[in-house]
N, CA, C and O of each residue as an XYZ file, in Angstrom:
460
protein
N      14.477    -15.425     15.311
C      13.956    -14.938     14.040
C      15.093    -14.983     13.019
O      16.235    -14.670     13.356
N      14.756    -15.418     11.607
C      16.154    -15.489     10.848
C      16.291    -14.264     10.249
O      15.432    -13.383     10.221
N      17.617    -14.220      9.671
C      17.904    -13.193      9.190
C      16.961    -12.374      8.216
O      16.652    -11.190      8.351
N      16.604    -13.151      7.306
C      15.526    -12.487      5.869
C      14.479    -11.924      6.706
O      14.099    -10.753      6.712
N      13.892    -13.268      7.684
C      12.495    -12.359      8.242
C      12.748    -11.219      8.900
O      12.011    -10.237      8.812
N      13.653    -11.255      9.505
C      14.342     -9.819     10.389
C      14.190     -8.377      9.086
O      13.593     -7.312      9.244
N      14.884     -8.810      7.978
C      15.307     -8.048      7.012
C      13.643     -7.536      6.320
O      13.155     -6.443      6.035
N      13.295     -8.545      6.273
C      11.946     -8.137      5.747
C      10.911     -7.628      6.501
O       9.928     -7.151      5.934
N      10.985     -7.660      7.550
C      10.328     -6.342      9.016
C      11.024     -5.275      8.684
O      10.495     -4.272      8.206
N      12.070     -5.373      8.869
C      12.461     -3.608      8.447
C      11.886     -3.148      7.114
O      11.072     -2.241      6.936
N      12.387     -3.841      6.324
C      11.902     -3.055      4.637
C      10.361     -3.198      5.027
O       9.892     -2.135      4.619
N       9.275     -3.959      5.616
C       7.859     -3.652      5.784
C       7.787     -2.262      6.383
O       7.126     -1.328      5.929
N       8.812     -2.246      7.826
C       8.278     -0.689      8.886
C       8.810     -0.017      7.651
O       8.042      0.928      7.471
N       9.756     -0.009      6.672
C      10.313      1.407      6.363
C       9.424      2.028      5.127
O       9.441      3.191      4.725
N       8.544      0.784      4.573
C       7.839      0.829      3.505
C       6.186      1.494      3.835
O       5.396      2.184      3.191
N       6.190      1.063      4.753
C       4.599      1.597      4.999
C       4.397      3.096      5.337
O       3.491      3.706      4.769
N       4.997      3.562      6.009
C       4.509      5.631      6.342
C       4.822      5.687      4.827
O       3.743      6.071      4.375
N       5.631      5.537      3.808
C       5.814      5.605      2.114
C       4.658      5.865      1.574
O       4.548      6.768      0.744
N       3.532      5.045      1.999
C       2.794      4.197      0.708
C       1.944      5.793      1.234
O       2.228      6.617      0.365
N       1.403      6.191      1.886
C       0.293      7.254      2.236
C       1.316      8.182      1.774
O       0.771      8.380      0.688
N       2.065      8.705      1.735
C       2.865     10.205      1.279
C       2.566      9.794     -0.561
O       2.052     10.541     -1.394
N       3.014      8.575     -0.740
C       2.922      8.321     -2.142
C       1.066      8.104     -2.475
O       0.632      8.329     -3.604
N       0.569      7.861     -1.861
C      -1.100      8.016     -2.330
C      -1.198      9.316     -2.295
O      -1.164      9.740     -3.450
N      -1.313     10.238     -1.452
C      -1.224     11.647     -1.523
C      -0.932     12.492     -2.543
O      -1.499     13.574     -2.703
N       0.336     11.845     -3.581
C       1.572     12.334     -4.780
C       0.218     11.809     -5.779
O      -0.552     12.669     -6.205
N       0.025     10.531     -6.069
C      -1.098     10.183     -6.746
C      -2.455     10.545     -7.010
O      -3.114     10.437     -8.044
N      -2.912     11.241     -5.266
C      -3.889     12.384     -6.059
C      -3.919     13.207     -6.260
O      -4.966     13.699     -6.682
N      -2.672     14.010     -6.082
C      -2.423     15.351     -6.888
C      -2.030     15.367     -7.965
O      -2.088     16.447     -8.554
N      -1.505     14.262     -8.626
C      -0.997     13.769    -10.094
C      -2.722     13.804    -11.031
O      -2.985     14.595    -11.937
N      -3.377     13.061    -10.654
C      -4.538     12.451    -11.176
C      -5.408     13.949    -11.022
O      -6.345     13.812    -11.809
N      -5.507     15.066    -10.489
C      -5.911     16.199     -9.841
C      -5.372     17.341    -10.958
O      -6.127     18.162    -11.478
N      -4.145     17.258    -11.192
C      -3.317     18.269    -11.857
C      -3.392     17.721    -13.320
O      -2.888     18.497    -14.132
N      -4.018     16.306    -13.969
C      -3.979     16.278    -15.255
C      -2.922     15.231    -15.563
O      -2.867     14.649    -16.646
N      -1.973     14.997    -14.418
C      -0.715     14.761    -15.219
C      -1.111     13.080    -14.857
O      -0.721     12.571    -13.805
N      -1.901     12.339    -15.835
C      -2.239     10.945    -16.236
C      -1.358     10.071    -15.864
O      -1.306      9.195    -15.002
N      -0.408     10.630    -16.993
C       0.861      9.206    -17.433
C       1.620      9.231    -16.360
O       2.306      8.217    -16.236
N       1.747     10.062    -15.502
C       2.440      9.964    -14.116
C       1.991      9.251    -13.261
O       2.476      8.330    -12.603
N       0.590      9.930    -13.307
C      -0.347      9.132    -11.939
C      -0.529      7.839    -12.136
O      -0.665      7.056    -11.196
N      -0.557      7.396    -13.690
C      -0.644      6.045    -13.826
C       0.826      4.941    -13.949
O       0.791      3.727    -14.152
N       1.961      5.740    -13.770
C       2.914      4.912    -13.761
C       3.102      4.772    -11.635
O       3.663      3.936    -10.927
N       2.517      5.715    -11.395
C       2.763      5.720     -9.605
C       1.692      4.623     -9.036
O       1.915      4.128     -7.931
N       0.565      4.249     -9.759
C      -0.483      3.413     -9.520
C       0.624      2.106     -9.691
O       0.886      1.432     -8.695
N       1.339      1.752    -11.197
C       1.712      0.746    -11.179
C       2.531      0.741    -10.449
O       2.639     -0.475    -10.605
N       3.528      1.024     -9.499
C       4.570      1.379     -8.745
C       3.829      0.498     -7.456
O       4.388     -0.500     -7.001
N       2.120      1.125     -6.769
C       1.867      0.969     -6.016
C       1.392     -0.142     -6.254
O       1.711     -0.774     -5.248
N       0.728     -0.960     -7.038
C       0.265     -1.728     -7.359
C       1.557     -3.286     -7.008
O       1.203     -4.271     -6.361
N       2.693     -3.157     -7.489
C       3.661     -3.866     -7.107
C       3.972     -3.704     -5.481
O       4.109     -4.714     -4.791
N       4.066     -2.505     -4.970
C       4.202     -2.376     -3.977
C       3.420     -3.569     -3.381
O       3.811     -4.648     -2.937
N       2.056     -2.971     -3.529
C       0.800     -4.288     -2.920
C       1.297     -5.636     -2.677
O       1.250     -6.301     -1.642
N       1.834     -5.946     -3.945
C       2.008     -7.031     -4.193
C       3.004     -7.713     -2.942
O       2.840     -8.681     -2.199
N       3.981     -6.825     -3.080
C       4.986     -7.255     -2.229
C       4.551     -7.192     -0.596
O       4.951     -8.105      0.127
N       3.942     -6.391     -0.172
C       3.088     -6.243      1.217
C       2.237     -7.688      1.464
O       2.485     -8.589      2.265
N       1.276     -7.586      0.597
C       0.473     -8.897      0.457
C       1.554    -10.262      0.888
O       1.292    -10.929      1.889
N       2.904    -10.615     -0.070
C       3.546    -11.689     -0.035
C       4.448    -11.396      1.692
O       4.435    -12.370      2.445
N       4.881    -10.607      2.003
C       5.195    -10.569      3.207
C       4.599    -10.385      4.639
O       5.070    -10.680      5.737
N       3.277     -9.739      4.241
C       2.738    -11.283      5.136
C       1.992    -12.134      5.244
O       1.350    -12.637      6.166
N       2.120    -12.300      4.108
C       2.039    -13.850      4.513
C       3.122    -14.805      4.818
O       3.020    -16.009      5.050
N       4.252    -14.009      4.776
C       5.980    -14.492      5.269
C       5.672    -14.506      6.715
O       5.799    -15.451      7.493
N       5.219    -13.225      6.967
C       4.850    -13.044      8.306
C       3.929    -13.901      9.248
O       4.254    -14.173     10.404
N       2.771    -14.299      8.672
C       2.151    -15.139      9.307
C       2.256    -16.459      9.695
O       1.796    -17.041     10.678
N       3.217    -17.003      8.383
C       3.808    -18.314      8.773
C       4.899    -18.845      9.650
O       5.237    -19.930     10.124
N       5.377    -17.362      9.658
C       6.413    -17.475     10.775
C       6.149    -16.712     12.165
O       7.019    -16.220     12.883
N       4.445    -16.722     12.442
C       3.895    -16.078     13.287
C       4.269    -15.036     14.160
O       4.403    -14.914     15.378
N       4.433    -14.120     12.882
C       4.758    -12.817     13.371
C       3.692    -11.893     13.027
O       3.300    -11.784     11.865
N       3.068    -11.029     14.272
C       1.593    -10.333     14.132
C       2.066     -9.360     13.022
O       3.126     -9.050     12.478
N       0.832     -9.052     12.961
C       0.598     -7.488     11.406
C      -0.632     -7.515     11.571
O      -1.438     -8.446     11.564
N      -0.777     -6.018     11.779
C      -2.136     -5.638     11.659
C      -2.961     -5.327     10.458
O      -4.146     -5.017     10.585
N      -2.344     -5.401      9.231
C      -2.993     -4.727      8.089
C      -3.652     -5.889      7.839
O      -3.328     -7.060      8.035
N      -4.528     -5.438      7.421
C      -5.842     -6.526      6.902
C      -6.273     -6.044      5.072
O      -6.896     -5.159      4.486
N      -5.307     -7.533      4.680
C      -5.205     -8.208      3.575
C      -6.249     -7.536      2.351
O      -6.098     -6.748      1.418
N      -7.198     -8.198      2.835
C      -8.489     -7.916      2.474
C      -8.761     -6.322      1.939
O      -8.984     -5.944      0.789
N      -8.659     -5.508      3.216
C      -9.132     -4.357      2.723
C      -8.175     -3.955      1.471
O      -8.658     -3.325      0.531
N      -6.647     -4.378      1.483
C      -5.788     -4.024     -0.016
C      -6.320     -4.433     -0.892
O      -6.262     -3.771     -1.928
N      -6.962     -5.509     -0.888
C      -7.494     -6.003     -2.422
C      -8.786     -5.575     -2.638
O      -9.208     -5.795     -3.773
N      -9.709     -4.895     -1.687
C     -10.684     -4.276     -2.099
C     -10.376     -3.109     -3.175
O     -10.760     -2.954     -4.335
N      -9.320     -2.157     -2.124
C      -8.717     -1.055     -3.164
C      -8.240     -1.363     -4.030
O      -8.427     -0.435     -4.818
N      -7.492     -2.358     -4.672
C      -7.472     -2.824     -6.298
C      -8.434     -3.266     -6.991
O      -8.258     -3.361     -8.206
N      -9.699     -3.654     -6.415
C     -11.084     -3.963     -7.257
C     -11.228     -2.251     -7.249
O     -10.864     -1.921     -8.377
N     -11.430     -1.574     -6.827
C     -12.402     -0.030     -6.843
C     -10.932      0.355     -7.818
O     -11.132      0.058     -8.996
N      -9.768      0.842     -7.614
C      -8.991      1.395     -8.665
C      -9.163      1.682    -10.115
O      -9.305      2.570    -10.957
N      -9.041      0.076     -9.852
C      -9.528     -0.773    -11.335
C     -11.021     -0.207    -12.163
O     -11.043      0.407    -13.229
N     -12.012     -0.545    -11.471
C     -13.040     -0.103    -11.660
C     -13.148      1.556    -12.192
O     -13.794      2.024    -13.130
N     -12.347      2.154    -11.309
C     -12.621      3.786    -11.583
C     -11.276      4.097    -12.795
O     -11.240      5.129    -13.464
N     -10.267      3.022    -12.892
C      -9.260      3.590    -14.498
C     -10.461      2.854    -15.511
O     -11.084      3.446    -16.393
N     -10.575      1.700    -15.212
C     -11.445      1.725    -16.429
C     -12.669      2.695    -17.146
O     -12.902      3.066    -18.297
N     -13.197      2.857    -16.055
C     -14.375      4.033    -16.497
C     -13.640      5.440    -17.145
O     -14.131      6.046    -18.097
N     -12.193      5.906    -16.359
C     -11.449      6.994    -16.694
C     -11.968      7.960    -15.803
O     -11.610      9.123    -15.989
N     -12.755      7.707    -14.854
C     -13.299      7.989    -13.737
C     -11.414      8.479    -12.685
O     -10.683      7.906    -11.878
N     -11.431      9.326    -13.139
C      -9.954      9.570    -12.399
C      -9.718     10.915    -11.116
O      -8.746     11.367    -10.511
N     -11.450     11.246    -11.149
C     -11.411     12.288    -10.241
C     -12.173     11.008     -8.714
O     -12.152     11.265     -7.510
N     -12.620     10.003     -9.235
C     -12.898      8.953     -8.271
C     -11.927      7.953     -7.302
O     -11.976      7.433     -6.187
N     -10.974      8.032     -8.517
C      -9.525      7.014     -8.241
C      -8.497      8.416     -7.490
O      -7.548      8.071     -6.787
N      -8.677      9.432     -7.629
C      -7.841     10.551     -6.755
C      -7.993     10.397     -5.068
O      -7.134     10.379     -4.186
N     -10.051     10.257     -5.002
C     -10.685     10.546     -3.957
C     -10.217      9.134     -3.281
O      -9.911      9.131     -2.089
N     -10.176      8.231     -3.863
C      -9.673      6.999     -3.382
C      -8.339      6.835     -2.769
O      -8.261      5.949     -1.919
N      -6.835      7.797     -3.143
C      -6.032      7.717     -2.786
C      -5.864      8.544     -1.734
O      -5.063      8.381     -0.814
N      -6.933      9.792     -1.934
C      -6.502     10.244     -0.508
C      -7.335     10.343      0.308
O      -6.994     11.053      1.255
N      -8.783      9.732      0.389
C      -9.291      9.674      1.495
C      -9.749      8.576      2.468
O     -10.160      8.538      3.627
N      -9.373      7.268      0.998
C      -9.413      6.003      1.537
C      -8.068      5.517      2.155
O      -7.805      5.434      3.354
N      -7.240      5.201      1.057
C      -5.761      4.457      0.918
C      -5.051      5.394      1.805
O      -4.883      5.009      2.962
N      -4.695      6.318      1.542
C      -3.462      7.367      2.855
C      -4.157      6.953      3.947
O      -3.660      6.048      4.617
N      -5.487      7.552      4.359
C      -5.246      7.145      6.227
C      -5.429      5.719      6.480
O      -5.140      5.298      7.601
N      -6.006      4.674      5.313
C      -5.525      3.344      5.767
C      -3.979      3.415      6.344
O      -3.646      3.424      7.529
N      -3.380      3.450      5.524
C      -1.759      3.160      5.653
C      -1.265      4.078      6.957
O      -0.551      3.588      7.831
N      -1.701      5.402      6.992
C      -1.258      6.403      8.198
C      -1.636      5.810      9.507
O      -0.934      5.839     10.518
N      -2.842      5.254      9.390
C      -3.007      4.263     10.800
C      -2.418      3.028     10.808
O      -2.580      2.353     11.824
N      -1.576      2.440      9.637
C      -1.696      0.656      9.872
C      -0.158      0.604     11.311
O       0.563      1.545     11.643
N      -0.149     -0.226     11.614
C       0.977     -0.084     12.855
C       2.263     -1.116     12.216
O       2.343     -2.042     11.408
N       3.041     -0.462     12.970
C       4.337     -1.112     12.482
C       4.488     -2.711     13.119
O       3.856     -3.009     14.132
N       5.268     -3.584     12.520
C       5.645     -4.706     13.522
C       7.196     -4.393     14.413
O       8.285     -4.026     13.972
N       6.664     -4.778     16.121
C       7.606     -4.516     16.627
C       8.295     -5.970     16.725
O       7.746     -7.072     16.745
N       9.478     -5.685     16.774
C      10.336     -6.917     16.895
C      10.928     -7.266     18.012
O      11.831     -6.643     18.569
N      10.266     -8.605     18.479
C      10.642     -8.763     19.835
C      12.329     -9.627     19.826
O      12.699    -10.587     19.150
N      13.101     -8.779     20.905
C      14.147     -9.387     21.151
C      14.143    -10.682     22.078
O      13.273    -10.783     22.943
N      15.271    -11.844     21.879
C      15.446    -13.002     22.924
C      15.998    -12.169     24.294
O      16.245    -12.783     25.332
């Protein structure tokens, strides 16, 4: 395994238990009023995504398993979306913590097999 992909398994395991403590922060932000917070932690997560999404697909090409399924992340950016636009923000709360956290609290880490 080369070095980056090595490097980029760790920053994946160390990034993921994150993302559910930080959905959690997001619906108590969106809960408590405080908008401009909750909406700068959305964009935060939103990049996050991004970067999850591109690694693995790092991952897959260099056929290394991951269990998170792609798909269901980009569902939760269609519904997000959907519920800031409306301003629907007691919907986009319920979304971070009853959808998005235990996604992420269950997704499994990649173990790295040694030669």
């Amino acid at each position: 395994m080369t070095e980056i992909l090595m490097d980029t398994v760790q920053s994946f395991n160390e990034y993921l238990p994150r993302v559910a403590t930080g959905s959690l922060e997001i619906a108590v932000k969106l809960r408590s009023d405080q908008i401009a917070n909750a909406l700068k932690m959305i964009l935060e997560f939103s990049e996050g995504m991004s970067w999850l999404v591109e690694a693995s697909e790092l991952f897959k090409a260099n056929e290394v398993k991951v269990s998170i399924q792609i798909e269901k992340i980009q569902g939760f950016f269609q519904e997000i979306n959907t519920g800031l636009e409306m301003q629907d923000y007691v919907l986009v709360a319920d979304m971070f913590e009853y959808e998005i956290a235990p996604f992420f609290e269950e997704a499994t880490l990649i173990e790295i097999q040694s030669n």
